[in-house]
C-alpha positions in Angstrom: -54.3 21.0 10.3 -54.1 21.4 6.3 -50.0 22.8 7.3 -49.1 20.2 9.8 -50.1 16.9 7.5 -48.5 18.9 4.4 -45.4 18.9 6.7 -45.3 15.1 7.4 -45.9 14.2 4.0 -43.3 15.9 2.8 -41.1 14.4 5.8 -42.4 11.1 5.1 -41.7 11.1 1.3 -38.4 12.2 1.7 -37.4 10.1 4.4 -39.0 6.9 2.1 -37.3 8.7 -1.3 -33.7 8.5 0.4 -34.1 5.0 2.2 -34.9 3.5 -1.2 -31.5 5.2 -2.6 -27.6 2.9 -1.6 -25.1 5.5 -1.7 -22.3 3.3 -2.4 -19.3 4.2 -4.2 -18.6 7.3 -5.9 -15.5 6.7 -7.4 -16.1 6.3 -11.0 -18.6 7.7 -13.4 -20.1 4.5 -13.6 -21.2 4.9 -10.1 -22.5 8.3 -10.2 -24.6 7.1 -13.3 -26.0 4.5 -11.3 -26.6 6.8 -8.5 -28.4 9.3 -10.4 -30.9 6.7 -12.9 -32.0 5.2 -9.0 -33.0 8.8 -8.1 -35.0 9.3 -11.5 -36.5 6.6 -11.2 -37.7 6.2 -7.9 -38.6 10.1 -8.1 -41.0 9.1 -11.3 -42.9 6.3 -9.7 -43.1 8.8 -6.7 -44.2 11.7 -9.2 -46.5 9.3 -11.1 -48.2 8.0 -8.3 -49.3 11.5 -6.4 -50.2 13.1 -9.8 -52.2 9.7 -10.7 -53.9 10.3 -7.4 -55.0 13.6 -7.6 -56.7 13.2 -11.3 -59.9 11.9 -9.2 -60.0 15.5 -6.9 -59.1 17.6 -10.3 -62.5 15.9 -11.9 -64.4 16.2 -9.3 -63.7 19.9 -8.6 -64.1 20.7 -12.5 -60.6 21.8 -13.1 -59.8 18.6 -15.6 -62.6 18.4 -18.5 -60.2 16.1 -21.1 -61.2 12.8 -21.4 -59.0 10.6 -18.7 -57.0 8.7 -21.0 -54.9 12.0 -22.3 -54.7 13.3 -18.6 -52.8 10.2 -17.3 -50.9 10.3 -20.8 -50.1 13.9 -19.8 -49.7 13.3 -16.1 -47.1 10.5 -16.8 -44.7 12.5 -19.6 -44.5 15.1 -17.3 -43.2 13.2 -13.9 -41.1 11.9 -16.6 -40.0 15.3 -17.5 -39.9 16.8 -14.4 -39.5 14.0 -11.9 -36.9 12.3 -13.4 -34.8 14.9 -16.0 -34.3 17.0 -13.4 -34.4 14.7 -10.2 -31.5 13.0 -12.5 -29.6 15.8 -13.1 -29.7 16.9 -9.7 -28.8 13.4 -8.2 -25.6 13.1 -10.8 -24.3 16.6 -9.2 -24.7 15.4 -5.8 -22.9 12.5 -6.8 -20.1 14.7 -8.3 -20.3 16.7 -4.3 -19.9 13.7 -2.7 -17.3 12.2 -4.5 -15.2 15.6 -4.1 -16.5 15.2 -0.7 -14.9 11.9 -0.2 -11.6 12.2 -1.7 -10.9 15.5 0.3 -11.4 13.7 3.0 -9.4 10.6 2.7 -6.6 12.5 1.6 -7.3 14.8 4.9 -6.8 11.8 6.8 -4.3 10.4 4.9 -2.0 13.6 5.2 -2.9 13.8 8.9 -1.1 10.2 9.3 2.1 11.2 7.3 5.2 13.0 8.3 5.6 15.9 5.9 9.5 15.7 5.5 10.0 12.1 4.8 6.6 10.8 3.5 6.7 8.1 6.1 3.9 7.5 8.6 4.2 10.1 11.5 4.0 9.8 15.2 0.3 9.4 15.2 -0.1 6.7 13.1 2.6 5.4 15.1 0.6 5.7 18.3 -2.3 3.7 16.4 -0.9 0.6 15.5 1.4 0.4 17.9 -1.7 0.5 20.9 -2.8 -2.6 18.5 -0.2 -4.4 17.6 -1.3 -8.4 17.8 0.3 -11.7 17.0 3.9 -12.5 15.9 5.4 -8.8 15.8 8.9 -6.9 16.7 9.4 -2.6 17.2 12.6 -1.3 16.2 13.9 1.9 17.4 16.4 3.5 14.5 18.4 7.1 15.0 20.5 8.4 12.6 24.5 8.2 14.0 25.8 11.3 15.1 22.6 13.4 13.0 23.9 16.9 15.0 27.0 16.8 14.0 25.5 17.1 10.4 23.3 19.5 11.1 25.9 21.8 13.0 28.7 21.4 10.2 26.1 21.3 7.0 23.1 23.3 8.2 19.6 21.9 8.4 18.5 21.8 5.3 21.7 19.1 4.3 20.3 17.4 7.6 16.6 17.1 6.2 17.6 15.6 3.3 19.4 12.4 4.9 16.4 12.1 6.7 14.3 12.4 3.0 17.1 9.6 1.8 17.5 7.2 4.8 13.6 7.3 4.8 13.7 6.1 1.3 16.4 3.2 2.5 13.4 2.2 5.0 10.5 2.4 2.7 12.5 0.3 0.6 13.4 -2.4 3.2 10.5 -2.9 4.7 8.1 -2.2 2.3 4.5 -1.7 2.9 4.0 -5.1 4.9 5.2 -3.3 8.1 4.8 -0.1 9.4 7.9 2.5 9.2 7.4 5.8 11.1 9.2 9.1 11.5 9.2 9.7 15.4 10.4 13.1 15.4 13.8 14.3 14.4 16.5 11.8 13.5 14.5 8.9 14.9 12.2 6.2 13.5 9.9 3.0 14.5 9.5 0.1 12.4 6.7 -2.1 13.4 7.8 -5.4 11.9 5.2 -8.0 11.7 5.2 -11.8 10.4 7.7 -14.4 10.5 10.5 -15.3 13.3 11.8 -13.0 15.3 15.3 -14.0 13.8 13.8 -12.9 10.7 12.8 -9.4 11.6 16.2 -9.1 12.9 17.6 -9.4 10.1 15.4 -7.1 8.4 16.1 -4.3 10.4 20.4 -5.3 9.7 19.6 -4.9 6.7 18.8 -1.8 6.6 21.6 -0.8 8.6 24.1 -2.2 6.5 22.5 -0.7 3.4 22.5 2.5 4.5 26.1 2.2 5.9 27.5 1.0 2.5 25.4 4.1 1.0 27.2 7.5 -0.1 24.2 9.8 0.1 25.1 13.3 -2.4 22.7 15.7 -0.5 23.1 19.1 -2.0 26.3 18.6 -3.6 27.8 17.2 -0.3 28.8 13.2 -0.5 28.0 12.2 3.3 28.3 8.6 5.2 26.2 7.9 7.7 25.1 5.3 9.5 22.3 4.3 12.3 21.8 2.3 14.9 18.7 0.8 16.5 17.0 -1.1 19.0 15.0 -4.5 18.8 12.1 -5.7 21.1 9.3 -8.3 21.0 6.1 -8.1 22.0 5.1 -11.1 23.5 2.2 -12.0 25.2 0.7 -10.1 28.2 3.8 -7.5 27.9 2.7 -4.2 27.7 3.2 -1.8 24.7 4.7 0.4 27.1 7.5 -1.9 28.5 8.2 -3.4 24.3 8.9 0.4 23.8 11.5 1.0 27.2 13.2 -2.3 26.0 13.6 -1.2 22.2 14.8 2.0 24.0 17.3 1.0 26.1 18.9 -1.4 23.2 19.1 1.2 20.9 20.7 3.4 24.0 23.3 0.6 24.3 24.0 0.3 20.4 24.8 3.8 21.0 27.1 3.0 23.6 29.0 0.7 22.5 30.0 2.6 19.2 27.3 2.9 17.3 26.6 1.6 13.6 24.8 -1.4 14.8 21.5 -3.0 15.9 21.3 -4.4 19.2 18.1 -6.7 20.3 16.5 -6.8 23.5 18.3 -10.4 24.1 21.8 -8.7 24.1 20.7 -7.1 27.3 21.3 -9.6 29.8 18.1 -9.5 31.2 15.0 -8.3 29.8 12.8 -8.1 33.2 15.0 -5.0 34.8 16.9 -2.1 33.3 19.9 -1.3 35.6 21.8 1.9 35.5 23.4 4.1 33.7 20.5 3.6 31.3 17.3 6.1 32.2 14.2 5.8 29.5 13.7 8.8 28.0 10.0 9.8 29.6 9.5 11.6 25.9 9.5 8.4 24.4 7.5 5.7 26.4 4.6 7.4 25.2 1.1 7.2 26.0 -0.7 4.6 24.5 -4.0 6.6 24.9 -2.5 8.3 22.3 -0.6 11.6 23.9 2.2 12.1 21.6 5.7 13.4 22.5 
C-alpha cells in the first residue's frame, strides 16, 4: 500500500511540476534562462511545501528537537539549495538539449525539402504546394534547351553546373514570393502566385530572356543556353492534375516549334482536349497523394 501511494505521488507531482512549466522557445539564451528560473522556482515552492509538511511527523516521532523556528529556517535554505540550484541547473541543460533538439530538426526538414545540386526546393516540396495551391496562381514547366547535348559533349559535371547557374537565374527572378523547384534533371516548376495572369507571364519571359542573353563560364567553358517552358492556370474546379498535363503539353510545343520560348496554355487552341502527336509524359502528371516520379 505504503509502494503504490509513493508511486502516485511521485506521478502526480511530476505530472503537476511539468504542467506548470510553457516550453516555448528555445532559441536564445534568454529563453533558456527563463525556462530554467520557472523550474527553480516552481521546484522550491514544491520542495518547501513537502519539507514544511513533514516538520509535524519529524516532532512527533522525536527525530527534530530544535526549536521550530530554525527547522523551517533550515527546511527553506535547503529547498532553496537543493530544489532550485540544482533543479535550475538541470532545467538550463535540458533547455540547451532541446534547443539542439530543435534546430537538428528543422534543418532535417528543411534539407529533406531541398534539391541538393541546385539549392532549390525539390520534387517533394513540389508535390506539397502544388496539392494546395489556392487563389490567383499559374505553374510553369521550364527544361533546359538541348541539356544532353551538354552533357554528351562537356561531361556531367559542366552539365550540373548550368543547372547550379540557371537555378540561380530562377531564384533570382522569382524570388521567394513563389515557389521554384528542381523536378529532376534539366527540368523545373515555378509556382507563380499573385497578380494577373499576364503578369506571371511575363515573369516566367523573363527569365527566359535573362538566361538567353547570359554567357554562363562553367569550368572554364563559356556556354549559351537557353530554355523553354510551359504556362497553365489553375482555375477554379480544374484539377491539379489536368493544370500540370496543360503546362506539359505547352512546354512540349515550345519545344516543337524551336525552342527558346515560353508557350502558355492559351497558345494551344483549345485547352479542354490535347490532340495528337502530343502524349503526357505519365512520369510527370504526378500523383497528388504525393508519389513522386
Amino acid at each position: 500500500m505504503y509502494i503504490f501511494m509513493k508511486e502516485h505521488l511521485v506521478d502526480f507531482i511530476r505530472t503537476w511540476l511539468w504542467r506548470q512549466i510553457d516550453l516555448g522557445s528555445f532559441d536564445n539564451q534568454k529563453a533558456m534562462v527563463g525556462f530554467a528560473l520557472s523550474i527553480s522556482c516552481r521546484a522550491v515552492i514544491l520542495a518547501s511545501g513537502l519539507s514544511l509538511a513533514t516538520l509535524p511527523l519529524l516532532y512527533g516521532l522525536g527525530f527534530l528537537t530544535m526549536p521550530v523556528e530554525e527547522a523551517i529556517k533550515i527546511t527553506v535554505a535547503f529547498s532553496w539549495l537543493f530544489g532550485g540550484a540544482f533543479s535550475g541547473a538541470f532545467a538550463f541543460v535540458a533547455g540547451l538539449i532541446i534547443r539542439d533538439l530543435t534546430q537538428s530538426r528543422a534543418e532535417f526538414e528543411r534539407l529533406s525539402r531541398t534539391d541538393t545540386l541546385s539549392g532549390l526546393a525539390n520534387r517533394r516540396a513540389f508535390n506539397d504546394a502544388f496539392a494546395h495551391v489556392s487563389g490567383e496562381a499559374s505553374l510553369a514547366i521550364i527544361d533546359i534547351d538541348r541539356f544532353k547535348s551538354i552533357n554528351d559533349r562537356f561531361g556531367h559535371h559542366v552539365g550540373d553546373l548550368v543547372i547550379q547557374e540557371i537555378s540561380g537565374v530562377l531564384r533570382q527572378v522569382f524570388s521567394d514570393h513563389h515557389l521554384v523547384a528542381r523536378l529532376g534533371g534539366e527540368e523545373f516548376g515555378v509556382i507563380l502566385k499573385g497578380g494577373e495572369s499576364a503578369e506571371r507571364l511575363a515573369l516566367v519571359e523573363r527569365a527566359r530572356s535573362e538566361v538567353a542573353a547570359g554567357r554562363f563560364i562553367c569550368d572554364d567553358v563559356e556556354l549559351s543556353v537557353t530554355m523553354s517552358a510551359g504556362v497553365a492556370e489553375f482555375l477554379p474546379g480544374r484539377r491539379p492534375e489536368w493544370v500540370y498535363a496543360l503546362a506539359d503539353k505547352a512546354l512540349y510545343l515550345a519545344k516543337s516549334d524551336g525552342r527558346d520560348r515560353v508557350l502558355h496554355e492559351w497558345d494551344l487552341g483549345s485547352a479542354d482536349g490535347m490532340s495528337a502527336p502530343y502524349q503526357a509524359d505519365p512520369s510527370g502528371i504526378f500523383s497528388i497523394a504525393g508519389a513522386e516520379a
